[in-house]
N, C-alpha and C positions, 0 to 999 in steps of 0.2 A: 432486559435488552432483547430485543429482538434478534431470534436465532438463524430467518431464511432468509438472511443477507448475502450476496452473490458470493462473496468470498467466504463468509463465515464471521464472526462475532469480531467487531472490531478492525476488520481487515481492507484496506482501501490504497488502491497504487493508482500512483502519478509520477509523470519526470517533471510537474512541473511544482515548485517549493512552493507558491506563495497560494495554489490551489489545496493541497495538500495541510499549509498551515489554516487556510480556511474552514477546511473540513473537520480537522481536528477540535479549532476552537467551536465547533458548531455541534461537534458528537457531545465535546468536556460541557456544553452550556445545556444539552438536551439529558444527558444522562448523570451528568455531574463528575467528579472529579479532572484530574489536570487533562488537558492536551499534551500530546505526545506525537511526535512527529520523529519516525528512525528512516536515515538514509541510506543507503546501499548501491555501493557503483561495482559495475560487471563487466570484464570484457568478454561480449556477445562473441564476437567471430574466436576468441582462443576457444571458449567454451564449446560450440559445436564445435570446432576442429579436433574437439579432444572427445566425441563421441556425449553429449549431452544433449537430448532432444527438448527441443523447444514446442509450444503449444501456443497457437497465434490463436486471437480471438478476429 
């Protein structure tokens, strides 16, 4: 697997699910084993207001 991948091996965000599940079945059909798809919800505004710097691309 390809190691100069923007994020690093395996690592891909989206907010949007059904892009996300595409990309997965796309890596699991190019490299082989399952897709995998983990979710993760964040409240942005508690998060800075408690001193967490954020990194906007």
């Amino acid at each position: 697997m390809p190691t100069h991948k923007d994020f690093g091996q395996g690592f891909y965000l989206t907010d949007i699910p059904d892009q996300a599940m595409k990309m997965a079945n796309r890596v699991a059909r190019i490299f082989g084993g399952e897709p995998v798809v983990t979710c993760f919800e964040a409240d942005i505004p508690s998060m800075l207001s408690g001193g967490i710097v954020r990194s906007g691309f």
